[in-house]
N, C-alpha and C positions, 0 to 999 in steps of 0.2 A: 504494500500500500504506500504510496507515495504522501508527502508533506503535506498536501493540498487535498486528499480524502476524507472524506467524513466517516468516523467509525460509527457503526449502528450497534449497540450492545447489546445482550440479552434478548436477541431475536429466537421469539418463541414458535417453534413449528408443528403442528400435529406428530406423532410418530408417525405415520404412513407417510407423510409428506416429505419427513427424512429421508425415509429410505428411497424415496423414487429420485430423490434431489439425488442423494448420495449414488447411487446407481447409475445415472446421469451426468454427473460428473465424472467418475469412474469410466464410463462409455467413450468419454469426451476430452479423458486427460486431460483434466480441468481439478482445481480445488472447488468444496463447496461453494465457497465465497465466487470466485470465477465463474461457476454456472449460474449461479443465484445474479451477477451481474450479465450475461450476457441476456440472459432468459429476461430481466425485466429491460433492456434496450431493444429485445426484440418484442416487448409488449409496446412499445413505445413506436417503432418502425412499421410495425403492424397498424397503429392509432394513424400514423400519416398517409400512409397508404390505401388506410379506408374511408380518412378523408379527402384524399385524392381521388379516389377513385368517386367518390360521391361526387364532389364538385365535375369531374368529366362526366357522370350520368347527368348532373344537369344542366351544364351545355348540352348534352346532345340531345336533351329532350326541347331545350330552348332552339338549336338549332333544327330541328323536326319542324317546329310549330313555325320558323321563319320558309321553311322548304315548303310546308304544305301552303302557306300563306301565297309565299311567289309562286306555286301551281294554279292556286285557286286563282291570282291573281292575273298571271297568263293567262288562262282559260277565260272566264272575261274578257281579257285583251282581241284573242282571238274570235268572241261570238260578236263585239262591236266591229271589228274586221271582216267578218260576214256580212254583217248589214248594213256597213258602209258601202260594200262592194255590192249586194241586193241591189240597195239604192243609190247607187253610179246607172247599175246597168238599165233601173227603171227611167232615170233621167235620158240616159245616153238613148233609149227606145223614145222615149217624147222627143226629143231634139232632131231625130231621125226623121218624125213625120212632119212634113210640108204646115206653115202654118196658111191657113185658110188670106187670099190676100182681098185687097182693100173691094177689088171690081167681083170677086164671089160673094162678100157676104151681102151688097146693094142690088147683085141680079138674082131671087129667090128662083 
């Protein structure tokens, strides 16, 4: 333990608890203390990573709702482009036929 370590004294642990720690470290050519530190940094690495992993679930549900959004939004886009185009081709068909001139509509 180095200068700058906190000693925790009299750390009380079930006996079962022991013996899995102790076992565990033994597996791990580790001292108690050793696995007893690794194991709570990996509780800790575990903590950011689930809230890692959260914060990207919810961009990509925020991102879903911006995708479905610009879909929904295209689509729209495309049915006024329909009937833009509808109504060109009904104009372009009026513009097409001959307007009646001055000397037809005075000889019934």
């Amino acid at each position: 333990m180095s200068h700058t370590d906190t000693q925790l004294s009299n750390l009380r642990l079930p006996e079962e608890l022991k013996v899995k720690l102790m076992e565990a470290a033994k597996e791990n050519n580790r001292s108690a203390i050793a696995e007893i530190i690794v194991r709570l940094e990996e509780t800790f690495t575990r903590e950011d990573i689930i809230e890692a992993k959260a914060s990207r679930d919810a961009l990509l549900v925020e991102l879903g709702t911006v995708l479905q959004t610009s879909i929904t939004a295209a689509e729209y886009l495309n049915e006024v482009q329909s009937a833009l185009q509808e109504t060109q081709k009904v104009l372009d068909a009026k513009l097409a036929v001959p307007l009646p001139s001055e000397e037809t509509k005075s000889n019934p």
